[in-house]
PyMOL Python script that loads the backbone (N, CA, C, O; Angstrom):
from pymol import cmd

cmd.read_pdbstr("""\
ATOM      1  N   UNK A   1      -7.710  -6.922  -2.494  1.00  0.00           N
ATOM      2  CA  UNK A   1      -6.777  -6.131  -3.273  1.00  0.00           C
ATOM      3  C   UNK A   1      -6.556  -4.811  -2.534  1.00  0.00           C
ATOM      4  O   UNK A   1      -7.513  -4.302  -1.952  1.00  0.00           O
ATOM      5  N   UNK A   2      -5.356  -4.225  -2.521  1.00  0.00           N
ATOM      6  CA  UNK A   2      -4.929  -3.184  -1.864  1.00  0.00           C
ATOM      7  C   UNK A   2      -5.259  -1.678  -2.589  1.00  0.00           C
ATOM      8  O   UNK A   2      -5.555  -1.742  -3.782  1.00  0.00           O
ATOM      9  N   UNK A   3      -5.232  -0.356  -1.975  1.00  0.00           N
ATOM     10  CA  UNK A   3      -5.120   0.118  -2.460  1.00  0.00           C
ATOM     11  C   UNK A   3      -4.306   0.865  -3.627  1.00  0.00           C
ATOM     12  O   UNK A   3      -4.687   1.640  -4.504  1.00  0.00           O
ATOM     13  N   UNK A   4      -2.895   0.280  -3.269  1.00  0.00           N
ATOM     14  CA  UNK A   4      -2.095   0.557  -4.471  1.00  0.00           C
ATOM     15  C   UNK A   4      -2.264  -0.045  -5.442  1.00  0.00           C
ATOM     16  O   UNK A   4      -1.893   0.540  -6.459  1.00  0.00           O
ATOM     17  N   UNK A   5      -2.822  -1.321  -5.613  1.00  0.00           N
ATOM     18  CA  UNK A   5      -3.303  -1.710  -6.799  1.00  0.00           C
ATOM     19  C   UNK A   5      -4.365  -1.326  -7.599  1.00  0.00           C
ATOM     20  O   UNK A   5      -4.296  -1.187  -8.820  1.00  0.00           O
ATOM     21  N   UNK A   6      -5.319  -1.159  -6.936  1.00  0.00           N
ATOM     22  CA  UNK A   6      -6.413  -0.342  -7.826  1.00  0.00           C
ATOM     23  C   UNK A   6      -6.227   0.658  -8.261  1.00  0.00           C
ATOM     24  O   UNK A   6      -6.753   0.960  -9.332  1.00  0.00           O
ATOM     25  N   UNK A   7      -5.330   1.613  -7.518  1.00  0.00           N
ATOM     26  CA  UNK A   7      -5.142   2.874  -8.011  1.00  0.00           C
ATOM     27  C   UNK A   7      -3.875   2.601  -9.505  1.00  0.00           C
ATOM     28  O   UNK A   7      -4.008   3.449 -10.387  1.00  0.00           O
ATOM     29  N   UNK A   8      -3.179   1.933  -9.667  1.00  0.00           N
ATOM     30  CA  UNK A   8      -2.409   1.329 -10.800  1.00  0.00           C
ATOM     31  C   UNK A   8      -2.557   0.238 -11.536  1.00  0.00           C
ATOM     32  O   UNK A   8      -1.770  -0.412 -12.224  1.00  0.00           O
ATOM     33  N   UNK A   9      -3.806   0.123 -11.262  1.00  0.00           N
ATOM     34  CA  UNK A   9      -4.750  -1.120 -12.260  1.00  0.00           C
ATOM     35  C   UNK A   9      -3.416  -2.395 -12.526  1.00  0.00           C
ATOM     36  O   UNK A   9      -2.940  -2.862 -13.561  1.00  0.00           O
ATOM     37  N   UNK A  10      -3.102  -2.674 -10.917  1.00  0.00           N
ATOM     38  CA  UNK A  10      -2.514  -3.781 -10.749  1.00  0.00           C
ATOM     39  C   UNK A  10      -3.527  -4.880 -10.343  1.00  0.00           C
ATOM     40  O   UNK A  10      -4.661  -4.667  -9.914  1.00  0.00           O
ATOM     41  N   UNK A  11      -2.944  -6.093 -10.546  1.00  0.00           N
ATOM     42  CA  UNK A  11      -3.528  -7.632  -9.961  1.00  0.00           C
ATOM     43  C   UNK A  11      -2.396  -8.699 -10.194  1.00  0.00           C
ATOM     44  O   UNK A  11      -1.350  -8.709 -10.842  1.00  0.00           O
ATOM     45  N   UNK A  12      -3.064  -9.602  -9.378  1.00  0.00           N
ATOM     46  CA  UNK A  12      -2.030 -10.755  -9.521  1.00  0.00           C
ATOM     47  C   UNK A  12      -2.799 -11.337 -10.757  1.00  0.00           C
ATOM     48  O   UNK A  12      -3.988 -11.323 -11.077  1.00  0.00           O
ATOM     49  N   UNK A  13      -1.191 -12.071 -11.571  1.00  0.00           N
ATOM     50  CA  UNK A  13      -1.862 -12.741 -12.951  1.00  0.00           C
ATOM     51  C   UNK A  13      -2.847 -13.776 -12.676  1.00  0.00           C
ATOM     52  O   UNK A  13      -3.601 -13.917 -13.639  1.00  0.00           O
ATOM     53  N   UNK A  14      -3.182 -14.777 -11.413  1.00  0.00           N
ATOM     54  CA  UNK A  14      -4.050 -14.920 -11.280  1.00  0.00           C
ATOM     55  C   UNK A  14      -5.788 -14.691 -11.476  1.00  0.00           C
ATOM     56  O   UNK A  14      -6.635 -15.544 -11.739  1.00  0.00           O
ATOM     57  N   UNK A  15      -5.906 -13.659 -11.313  1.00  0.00           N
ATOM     58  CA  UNK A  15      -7.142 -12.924 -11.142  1.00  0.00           C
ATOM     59  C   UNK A  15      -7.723 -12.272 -12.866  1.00  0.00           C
ATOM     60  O   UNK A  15      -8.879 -11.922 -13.100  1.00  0.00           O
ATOM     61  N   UNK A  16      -6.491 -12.252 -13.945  1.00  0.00           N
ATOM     62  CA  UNK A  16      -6.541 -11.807 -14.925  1.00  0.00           C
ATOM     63  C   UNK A  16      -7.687 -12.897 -16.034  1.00  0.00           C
ATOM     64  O   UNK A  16      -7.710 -14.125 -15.958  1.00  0.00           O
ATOM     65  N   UNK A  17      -8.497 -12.108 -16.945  1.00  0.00           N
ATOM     66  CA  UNK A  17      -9.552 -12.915 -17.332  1.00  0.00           C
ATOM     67  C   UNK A  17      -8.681 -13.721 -18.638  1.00  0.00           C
ATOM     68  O   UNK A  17      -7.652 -13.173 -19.033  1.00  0.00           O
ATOM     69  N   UNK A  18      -9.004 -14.669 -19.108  1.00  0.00           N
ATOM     70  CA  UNK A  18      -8.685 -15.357 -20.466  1.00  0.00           C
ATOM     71  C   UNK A  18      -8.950 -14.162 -21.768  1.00  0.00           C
ATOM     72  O   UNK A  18      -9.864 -13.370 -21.998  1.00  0.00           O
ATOM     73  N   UNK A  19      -7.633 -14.499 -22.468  1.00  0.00           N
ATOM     74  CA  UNK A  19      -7.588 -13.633 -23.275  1.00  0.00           C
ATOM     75  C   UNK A  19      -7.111 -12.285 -23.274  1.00  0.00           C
ATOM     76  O   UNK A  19      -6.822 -11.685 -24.309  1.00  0.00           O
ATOM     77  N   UNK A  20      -7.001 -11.663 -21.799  1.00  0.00           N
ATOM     78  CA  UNK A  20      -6.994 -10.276 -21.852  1.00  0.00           C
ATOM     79  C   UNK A  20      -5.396  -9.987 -21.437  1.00  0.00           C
ATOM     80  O   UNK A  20      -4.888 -10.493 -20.437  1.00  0.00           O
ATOM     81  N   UNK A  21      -4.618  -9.021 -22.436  1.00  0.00           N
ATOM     82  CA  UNK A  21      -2.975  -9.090 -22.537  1.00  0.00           C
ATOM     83  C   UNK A  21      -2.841  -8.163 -20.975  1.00  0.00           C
ATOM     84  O   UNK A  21      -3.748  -7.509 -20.461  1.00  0.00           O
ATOM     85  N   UNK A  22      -1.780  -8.301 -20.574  1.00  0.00           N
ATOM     86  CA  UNK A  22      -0.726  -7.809 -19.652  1.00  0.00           C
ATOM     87  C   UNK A  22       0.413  -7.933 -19.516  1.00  0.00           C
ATOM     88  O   UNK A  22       1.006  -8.964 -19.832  1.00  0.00           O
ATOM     89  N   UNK A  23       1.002  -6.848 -18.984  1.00  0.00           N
ATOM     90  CA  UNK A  23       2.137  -6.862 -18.682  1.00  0.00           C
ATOM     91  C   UNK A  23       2.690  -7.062 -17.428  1.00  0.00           C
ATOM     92  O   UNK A  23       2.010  -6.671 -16.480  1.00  0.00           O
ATOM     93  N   UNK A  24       3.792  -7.593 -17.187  1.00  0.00           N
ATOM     94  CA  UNK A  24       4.619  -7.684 -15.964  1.00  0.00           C
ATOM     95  C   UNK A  24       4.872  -7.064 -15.035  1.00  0.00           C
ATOM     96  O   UNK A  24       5.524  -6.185 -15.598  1.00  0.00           O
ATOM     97  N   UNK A  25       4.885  -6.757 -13.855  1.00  0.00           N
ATOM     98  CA  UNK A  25       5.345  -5.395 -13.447  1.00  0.00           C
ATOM     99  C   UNK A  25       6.464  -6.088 -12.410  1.00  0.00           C
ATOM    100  O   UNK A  25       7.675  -5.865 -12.414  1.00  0.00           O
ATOM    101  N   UNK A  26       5.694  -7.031 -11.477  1.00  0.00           N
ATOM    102  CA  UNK A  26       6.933  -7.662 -10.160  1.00  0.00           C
ATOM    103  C   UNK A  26       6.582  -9.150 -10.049  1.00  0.00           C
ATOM    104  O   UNK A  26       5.527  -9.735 -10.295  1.00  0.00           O
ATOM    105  N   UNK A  27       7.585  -9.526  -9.677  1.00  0.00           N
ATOM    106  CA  UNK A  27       7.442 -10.746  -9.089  1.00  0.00           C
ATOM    107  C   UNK A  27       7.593 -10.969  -7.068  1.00  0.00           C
ATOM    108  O   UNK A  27       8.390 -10.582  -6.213  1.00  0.00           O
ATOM    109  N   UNK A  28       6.586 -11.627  -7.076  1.00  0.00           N
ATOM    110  CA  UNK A  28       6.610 -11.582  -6.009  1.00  0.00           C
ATOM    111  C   UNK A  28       7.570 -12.841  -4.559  1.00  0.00           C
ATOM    112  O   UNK A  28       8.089 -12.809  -3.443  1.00  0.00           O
ATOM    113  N   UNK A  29       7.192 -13.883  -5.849  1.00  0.00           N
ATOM    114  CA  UNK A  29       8.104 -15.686  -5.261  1.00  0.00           C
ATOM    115  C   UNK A  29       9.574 -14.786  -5.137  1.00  0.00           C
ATOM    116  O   UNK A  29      10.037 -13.725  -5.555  1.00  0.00           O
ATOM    117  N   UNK A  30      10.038 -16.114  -4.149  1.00  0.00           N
ATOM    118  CA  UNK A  30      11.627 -15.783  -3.833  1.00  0.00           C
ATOM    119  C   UNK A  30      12.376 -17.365  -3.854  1.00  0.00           C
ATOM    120  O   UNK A  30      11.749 -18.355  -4.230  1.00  0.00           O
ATOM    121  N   UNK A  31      13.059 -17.393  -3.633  1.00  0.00           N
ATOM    122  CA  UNK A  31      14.398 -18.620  -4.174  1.00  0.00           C
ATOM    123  C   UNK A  31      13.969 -19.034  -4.831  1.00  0.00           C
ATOM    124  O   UNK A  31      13.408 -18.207  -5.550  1.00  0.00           O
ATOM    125  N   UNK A  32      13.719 -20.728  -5.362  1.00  0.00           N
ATOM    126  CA  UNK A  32      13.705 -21.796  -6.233  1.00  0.00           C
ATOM    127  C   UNK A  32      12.810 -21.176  -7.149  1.00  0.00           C
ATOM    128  O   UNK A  32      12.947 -21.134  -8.372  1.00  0.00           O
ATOM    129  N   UNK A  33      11.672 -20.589  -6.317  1.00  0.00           N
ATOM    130  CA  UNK A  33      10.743 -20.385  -7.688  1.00  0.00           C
ATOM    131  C   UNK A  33      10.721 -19.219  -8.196  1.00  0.00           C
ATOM    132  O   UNK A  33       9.651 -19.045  -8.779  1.00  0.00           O
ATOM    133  N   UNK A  34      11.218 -18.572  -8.236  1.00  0.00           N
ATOM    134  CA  UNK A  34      11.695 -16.732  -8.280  1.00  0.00           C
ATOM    135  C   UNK A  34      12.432 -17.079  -9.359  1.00  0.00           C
ATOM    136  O   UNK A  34      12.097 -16.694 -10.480  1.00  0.00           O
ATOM    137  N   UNK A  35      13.365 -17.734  -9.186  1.00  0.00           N
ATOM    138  CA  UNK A  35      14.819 -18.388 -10.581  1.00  0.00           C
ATOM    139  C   UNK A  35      13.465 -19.283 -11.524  1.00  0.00           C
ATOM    140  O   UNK A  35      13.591 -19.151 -12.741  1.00  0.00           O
ATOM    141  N   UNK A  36      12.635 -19.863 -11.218  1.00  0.00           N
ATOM    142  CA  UNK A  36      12.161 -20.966 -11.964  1.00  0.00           C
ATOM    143  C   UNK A  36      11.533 -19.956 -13.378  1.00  0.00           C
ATOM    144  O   UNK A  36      11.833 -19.969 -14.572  1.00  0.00           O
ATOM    145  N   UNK A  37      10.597 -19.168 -12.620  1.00  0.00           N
ATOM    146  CA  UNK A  37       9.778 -18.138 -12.761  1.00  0.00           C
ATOM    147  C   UNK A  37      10.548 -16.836 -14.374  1.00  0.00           C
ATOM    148  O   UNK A  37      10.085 -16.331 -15.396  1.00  0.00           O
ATOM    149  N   UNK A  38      11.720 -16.855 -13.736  1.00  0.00           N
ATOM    150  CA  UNK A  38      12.514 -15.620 -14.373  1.00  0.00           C
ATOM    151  C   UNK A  38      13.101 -16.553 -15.687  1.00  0.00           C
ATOM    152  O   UNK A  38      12.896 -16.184 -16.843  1.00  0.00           O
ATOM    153  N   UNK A  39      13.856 -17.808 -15.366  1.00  0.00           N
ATOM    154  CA  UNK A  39      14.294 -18.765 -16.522  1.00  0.00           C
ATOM    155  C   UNK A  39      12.788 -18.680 -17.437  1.00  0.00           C
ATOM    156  O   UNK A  39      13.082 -18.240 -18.548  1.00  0.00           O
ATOM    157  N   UNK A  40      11.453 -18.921 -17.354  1.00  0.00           N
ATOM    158  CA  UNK A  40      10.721 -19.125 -17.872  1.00  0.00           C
ATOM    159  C   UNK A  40      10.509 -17.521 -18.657  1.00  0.00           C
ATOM    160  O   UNK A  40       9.525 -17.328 -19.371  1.00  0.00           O
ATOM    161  N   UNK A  41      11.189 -16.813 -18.503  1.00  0.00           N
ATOM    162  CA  UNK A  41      11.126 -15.175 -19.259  1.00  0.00           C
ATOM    163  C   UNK A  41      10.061 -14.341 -18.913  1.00  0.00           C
ATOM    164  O   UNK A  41       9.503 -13.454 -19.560  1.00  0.00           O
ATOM    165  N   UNK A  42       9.867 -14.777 -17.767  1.00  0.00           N
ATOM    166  CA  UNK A  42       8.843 -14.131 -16.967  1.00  0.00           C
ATOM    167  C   UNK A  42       9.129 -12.754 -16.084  1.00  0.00           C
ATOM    168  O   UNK A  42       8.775 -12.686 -14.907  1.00  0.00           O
ATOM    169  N   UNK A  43       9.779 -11.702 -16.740  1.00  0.00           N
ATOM    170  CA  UNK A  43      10.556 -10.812 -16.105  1.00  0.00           C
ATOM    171  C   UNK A  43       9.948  -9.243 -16.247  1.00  0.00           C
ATOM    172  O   UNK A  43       9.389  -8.932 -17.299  1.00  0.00           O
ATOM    173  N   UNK A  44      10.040  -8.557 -15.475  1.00  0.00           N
ATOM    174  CA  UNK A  44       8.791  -6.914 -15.821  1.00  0.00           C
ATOM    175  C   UNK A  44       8.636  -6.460 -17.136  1.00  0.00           C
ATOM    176  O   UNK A  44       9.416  -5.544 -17.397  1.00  0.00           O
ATOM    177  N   UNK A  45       8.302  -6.608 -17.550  1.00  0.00           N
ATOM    178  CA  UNK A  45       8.008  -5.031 -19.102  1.00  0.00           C
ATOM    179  C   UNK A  45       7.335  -6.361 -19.768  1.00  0.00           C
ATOM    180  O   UNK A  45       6.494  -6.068 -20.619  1.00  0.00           O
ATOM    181  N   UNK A  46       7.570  -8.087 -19.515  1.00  0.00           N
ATOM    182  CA  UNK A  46       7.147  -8.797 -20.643  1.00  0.00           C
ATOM    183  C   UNK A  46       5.322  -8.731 -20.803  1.00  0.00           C
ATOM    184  O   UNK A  46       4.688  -8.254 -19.862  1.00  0.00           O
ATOM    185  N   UNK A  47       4.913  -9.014 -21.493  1.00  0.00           N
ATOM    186  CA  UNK A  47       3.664  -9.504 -22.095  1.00  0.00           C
ATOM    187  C   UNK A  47       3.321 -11.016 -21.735  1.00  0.00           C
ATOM    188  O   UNK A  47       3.897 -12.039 -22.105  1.00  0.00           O
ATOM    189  N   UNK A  48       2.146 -10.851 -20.851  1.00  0.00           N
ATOM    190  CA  UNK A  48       1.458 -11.961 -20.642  1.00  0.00           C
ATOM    191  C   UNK A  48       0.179 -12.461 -20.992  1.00  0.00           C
ATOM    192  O   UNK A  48      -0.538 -11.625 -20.441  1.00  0.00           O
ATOM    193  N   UNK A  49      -0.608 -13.290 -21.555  1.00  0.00           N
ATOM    194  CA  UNK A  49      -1.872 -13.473 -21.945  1.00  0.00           C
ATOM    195  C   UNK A  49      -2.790 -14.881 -21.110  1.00  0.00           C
ATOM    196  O   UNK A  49      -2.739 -15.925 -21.760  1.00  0.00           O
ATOM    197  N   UNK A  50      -3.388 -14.936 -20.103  1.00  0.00           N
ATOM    198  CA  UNK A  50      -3.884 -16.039 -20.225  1.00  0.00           C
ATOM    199  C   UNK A  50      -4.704 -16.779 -21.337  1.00  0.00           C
ATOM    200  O   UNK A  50      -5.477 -15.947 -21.813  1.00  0.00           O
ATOM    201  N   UNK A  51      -4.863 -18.013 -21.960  1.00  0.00           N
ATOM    202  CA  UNK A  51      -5.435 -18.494 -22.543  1.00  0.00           C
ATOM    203  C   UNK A  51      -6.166 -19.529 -22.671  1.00  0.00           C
ATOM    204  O   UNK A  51      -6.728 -20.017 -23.651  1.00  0.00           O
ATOM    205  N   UNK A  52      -6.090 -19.940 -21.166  1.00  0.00           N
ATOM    206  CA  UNK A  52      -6.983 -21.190 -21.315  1.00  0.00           C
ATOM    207  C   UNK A  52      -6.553 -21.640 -19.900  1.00  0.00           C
ATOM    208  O   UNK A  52      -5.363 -21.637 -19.587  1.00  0.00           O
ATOM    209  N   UNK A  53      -8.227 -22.307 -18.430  1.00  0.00           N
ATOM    210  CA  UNK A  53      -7.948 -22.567 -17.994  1.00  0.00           C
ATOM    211  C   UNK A  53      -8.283 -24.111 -17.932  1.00  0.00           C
ATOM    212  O   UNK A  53      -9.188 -24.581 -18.622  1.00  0.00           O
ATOM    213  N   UNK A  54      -7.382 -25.016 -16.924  1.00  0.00           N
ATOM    214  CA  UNK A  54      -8.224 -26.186 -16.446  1.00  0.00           C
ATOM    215  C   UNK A  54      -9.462 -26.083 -15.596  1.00  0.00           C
ATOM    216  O   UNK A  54      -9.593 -25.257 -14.693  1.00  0.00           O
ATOM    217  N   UNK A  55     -10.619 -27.232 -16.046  1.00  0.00           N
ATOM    218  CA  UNK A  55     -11.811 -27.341 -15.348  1.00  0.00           C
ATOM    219  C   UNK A  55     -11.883 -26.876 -13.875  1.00  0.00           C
ATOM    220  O   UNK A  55     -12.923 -26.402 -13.417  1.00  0.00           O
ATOM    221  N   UNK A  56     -10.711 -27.025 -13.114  1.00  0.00           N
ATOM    222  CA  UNK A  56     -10.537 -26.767 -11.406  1.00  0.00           C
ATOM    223  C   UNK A  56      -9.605 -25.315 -11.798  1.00  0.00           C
ATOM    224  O   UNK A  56      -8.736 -25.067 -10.963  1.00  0.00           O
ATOM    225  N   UNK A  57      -9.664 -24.710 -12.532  1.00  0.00           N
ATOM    226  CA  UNK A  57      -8.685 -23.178 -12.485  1.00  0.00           C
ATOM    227  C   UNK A  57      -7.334 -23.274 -12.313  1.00  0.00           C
ATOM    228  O   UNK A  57      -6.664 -22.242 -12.290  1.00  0.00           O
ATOM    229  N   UNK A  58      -6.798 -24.401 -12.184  1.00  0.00           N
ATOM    230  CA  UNK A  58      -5.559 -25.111 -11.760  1.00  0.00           C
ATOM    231  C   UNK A  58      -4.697 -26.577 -12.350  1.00  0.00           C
ATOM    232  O   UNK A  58      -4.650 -27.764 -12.028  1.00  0.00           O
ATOM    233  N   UNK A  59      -4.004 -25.583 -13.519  1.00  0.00           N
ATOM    234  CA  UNK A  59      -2.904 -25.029 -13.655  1.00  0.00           C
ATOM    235  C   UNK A  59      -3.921 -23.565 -14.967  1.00  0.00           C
ATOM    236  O   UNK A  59      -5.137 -23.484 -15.141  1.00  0.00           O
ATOM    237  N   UNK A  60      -3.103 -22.911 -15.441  1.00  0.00           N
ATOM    238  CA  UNK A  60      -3.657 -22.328 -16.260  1.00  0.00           C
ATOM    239  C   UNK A  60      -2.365 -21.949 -17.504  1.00  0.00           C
ATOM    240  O   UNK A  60      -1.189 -21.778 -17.183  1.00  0.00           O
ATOM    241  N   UNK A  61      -2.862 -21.870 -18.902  1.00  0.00           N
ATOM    242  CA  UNK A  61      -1.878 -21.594 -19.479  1.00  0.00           C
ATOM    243  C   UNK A  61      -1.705 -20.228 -20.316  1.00  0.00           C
ATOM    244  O   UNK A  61      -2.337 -19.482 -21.064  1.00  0.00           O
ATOM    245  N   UNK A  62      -0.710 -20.347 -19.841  1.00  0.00           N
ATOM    246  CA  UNK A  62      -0.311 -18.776 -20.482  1.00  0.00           C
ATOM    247  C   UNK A  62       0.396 -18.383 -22.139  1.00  0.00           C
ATOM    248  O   UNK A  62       1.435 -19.003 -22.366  1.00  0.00           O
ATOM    249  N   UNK A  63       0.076 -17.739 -22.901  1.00  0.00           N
ATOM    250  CA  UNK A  63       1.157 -17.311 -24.186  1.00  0.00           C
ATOM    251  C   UNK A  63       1.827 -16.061 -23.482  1.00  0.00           C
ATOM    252  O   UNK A  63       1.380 -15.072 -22.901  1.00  0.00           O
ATOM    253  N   UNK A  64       3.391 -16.646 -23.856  1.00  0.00           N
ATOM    254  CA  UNK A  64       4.977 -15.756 -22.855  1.00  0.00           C
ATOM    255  C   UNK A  64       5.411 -15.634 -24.029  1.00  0.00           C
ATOM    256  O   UNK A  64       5.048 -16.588 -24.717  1.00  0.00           O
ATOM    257  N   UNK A  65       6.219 -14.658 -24.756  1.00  0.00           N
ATOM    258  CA  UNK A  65       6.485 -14.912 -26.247  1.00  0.00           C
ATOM    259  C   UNK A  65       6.823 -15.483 -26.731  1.00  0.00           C
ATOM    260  O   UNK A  65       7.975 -15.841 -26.975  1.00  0.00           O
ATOM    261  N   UNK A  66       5.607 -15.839 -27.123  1.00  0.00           N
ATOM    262  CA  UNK A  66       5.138 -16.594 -28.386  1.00  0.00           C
ATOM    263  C   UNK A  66       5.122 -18.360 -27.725  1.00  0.00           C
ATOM    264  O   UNK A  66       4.938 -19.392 -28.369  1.00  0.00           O
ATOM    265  N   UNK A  67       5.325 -18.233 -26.571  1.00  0.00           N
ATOM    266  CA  UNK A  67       5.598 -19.928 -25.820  1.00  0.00           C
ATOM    267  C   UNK A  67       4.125 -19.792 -24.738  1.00  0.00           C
ATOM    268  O   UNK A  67       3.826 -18.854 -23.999  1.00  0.00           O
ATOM    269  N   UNK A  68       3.332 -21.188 -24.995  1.00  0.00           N
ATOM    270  CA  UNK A  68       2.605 -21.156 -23.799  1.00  0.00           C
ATOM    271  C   UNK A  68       3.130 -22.172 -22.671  1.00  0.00           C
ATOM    272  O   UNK A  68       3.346 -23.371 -22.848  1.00  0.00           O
ATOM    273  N   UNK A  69       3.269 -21.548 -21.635  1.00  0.00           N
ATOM    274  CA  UNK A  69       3.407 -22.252 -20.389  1.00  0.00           C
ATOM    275  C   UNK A  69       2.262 -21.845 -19.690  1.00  0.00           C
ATOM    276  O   UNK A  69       1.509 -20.894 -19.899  1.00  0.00           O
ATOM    277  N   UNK A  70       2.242 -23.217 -18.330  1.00  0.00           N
ATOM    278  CA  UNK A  70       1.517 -23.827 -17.383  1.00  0.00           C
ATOM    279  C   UNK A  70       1.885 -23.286 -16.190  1.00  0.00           C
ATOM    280  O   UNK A  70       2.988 -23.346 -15.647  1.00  0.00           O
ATOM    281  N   UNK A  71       0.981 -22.803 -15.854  1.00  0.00           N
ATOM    282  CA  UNK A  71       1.379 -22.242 -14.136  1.00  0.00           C
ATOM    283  C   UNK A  71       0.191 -22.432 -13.322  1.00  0.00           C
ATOM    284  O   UNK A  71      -1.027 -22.271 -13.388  1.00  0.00           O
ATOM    285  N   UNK A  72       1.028 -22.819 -12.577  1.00  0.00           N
ATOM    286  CA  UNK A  72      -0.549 -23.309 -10.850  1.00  0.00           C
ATOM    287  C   UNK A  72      -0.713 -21.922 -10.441  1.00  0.00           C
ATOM    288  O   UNK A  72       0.054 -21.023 -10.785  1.00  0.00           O
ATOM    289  N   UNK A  73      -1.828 -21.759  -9.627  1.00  0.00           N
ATOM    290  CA  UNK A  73      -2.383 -20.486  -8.913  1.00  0.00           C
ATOM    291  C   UNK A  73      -1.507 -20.280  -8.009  1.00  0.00           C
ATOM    292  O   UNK A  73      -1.267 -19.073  -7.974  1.00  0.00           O
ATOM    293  N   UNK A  74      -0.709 -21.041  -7.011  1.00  0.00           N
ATOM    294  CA  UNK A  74       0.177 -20.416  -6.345  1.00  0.00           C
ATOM    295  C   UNK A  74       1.305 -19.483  -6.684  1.00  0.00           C
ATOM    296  O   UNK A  74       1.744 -18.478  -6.126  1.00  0.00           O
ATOM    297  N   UNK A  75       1.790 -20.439  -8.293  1.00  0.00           N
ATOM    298  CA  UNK A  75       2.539 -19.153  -8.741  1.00  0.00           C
ATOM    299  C   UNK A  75       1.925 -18.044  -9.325  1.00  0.00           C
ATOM    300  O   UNK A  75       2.596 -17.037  -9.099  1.00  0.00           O
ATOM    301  N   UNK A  76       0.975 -17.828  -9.950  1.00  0.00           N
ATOM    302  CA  UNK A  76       0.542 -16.838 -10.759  1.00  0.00           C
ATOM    303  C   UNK A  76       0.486 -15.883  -9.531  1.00  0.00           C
ATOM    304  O   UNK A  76       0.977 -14.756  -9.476  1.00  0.00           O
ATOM    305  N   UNK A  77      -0.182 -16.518  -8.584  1.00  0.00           N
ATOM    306  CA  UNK A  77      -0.618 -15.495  -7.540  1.00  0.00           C
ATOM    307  C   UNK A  77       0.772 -14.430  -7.085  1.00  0.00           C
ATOM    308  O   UNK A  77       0.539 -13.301  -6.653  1.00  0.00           O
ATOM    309  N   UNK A  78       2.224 -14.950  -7.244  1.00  0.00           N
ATOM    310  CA  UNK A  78       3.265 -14.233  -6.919  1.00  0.00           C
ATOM    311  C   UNK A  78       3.813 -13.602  -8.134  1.00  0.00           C
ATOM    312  O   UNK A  78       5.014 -13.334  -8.087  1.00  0.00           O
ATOM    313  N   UNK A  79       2.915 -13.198  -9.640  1.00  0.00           N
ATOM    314  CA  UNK A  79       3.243 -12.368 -10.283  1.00  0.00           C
ATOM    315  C   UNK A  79       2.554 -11.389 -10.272  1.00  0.00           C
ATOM    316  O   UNK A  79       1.389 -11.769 -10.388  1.00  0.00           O
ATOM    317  N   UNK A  80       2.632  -9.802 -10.160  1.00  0.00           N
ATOM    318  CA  UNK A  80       1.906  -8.814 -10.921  1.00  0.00           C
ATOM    319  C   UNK A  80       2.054  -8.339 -11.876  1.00  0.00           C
ATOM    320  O   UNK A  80       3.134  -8.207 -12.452  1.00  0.00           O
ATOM    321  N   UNK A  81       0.896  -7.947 -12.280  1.00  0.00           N
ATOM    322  CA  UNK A  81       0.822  -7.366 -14.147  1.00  0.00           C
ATOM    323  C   UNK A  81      -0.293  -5.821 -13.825  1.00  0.00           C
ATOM    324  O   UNK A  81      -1.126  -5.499 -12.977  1.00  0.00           O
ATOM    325  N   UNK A  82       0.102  -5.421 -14.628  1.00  0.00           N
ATOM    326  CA  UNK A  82      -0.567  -4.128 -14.837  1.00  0.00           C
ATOM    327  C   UNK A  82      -2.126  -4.508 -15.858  1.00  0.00           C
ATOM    328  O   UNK A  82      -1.665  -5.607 -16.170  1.00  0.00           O
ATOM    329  N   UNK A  83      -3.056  -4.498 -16.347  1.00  0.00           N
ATOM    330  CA  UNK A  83      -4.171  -4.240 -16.744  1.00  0.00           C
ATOM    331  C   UNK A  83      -5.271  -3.794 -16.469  1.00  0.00           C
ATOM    332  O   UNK A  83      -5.511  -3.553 -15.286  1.00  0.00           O
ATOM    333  N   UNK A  84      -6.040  -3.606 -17.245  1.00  0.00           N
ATOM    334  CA  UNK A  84      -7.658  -2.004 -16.821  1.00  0.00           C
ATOM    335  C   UNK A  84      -8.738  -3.600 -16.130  1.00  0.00           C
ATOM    336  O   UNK A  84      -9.518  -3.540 -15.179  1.00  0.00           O
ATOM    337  N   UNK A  85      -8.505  -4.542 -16.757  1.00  0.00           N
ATOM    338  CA  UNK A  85      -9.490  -5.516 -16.327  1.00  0.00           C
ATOM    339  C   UNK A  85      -9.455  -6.203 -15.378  1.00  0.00           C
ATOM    340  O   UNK A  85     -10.282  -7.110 -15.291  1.00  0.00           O
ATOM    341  N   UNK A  86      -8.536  -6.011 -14.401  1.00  0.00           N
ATOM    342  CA  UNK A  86      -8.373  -6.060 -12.911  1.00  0.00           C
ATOM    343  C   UNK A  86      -9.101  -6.050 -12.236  1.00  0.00           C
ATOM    344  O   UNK A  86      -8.831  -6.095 -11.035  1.00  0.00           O
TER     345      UNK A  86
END
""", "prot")
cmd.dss("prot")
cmd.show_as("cartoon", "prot")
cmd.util.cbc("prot")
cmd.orient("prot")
């Protein structure tokens, strides 16, 4: 993790523990999955929660408001969220 992230208690949603809320800040994917990503209302200021992973950490699901979706670590890894539990 970089220093600009620690200093703005950034992480990729990846790294974020079960249960603990965040918010959006950037996305990092570009073409197909950048659009996939944003259709799914996955866009800065929203609220993200992980809630549950699979046995291998892969896929993991998220509550997006009020909708849980499934995301693999490759994508999570190209969102950031702001939280202290980083």
């Amino acid at each position: 993790m970089d220093t600009d992230h620690q200093k703005d208690n950034l992480c990729p949603l990846r790294d974020m523990p079960i249960s603990a809320e965040a918010s959006i800040v950037e996305l990092r994917a570009t073409g197909l999955a950048r659009r996939r990503l944003l259709d799914l209302g996955l866009v800065p200021g929203t609220k993200i929660t992980p809630i549950r992973r699979s046995p291998f950490r892969d896929p993991t699901a998220y509550l997006v408001r009020g909708t849980i979706i499934a995301l693999r670590q490759e994508d999570s890894a190209q969102i950031i969220v702001r939280k202290s539990d980083c």
